[in-house]
C-alpha positions in Angstrom: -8.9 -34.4 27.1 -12.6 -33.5 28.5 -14.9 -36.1 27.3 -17.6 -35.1 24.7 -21.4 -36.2 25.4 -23.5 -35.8 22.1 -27.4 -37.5 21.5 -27.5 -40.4 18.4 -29.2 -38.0 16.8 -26.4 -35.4 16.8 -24.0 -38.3 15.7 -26.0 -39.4 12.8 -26.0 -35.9 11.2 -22.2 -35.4 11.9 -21.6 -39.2 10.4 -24.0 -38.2 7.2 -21.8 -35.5 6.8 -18.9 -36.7 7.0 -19.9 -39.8 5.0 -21.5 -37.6 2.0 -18.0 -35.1 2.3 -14.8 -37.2 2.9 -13.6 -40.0 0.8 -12.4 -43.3 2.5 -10.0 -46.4 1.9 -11.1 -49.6 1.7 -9.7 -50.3 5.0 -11.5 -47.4 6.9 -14.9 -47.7 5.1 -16.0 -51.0 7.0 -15.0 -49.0 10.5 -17.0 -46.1 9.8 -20.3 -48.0 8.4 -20.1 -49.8 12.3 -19.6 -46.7 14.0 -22.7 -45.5 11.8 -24.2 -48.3 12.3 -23.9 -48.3 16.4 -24.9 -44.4 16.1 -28.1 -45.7 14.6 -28.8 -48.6 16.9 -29.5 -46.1 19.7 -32.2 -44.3 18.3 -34.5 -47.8 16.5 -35.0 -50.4 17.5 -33.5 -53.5 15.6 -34.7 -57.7 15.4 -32.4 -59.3 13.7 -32.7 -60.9 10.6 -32.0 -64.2 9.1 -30.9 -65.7 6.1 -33.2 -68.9 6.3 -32.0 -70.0 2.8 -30.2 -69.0 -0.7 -32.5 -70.6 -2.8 -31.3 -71.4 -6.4 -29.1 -68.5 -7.2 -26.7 -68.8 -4.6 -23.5 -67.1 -6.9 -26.1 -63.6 -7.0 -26.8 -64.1 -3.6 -23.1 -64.1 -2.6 -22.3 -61.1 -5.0 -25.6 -59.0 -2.8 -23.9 -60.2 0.7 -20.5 -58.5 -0.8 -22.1 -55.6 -2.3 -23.5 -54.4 1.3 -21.3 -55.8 3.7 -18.1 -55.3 1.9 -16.7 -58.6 2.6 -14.1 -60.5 1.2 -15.3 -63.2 -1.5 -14.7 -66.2 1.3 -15.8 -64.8 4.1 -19.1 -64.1 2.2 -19.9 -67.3 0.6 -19.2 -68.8 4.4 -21.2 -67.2 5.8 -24.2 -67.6 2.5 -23.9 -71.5 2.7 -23.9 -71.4 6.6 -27.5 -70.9 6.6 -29.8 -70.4 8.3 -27.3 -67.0 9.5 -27.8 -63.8 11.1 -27.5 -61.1 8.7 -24.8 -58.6 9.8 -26.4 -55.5 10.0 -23.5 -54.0 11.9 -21.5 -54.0 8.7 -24.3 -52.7 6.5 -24.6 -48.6 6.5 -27.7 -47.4 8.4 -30.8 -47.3 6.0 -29.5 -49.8 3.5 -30.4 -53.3 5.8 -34.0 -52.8 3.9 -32.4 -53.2 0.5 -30.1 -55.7 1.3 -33.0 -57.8 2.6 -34.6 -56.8 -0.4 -31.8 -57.5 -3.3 -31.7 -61.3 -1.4 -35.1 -61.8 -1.9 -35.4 -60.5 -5.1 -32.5 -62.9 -6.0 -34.4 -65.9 -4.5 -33.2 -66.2 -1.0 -35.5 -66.6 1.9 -35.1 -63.4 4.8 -37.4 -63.3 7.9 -37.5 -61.4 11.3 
């Protein structure tokens, strides 16, 4: 099979598509927001960001980590109380990392660059 050279650019408006179009199982969704996620990565660049800190509402914290990255309940409050930790921004769909930053703050967490 020949291989197939495309731009990021061209991949992010196939993976839009296809992520506006198709429907996908819980254990396919978490593949595809990486592979949108490493589409994205070659056009922006990206610091990482940190979770310094929960701050006092660690429970809404924990429920905003599983809302974006999809995580399991565990996995999530591990990686919450294991501060200070890198956010995982290849699990979080392109475009979204500003409002997950955003929902930790508002929740009391401390975020920085």
């Amino acid at each position: 099979m020949p291989k197939v050279y495309v731009d990021a650019d061209d991949l992010n408006t196939v993976l839009n598509i296809t992520a506006n179009n198709c429907s996908f199982s819980d254990a396919t969704w978490p593949a595809f927001r990486r592979l949108m996620h490493a589409a994205d990565r070659g056009s922006k660049e990206a610091l990482p960001w940190q979770l310094l800190n929960y701050g006092s509402k660690k429970i809404e914290v924990i429920k905003v980590w599983r809302q974006y990255t999809g995580w399991p309940l565990k996995e999530s409050k591990d990686a919450v109380e294991q501060t200070p930790t890198k956010l995982p921004v290849e699990d979080i769909m392109p475009g979204h990392i500003d409002d997950f930053v955003k929902d930790l703050r508002a929740h009391g967490a401390a975020v920085v660059r």
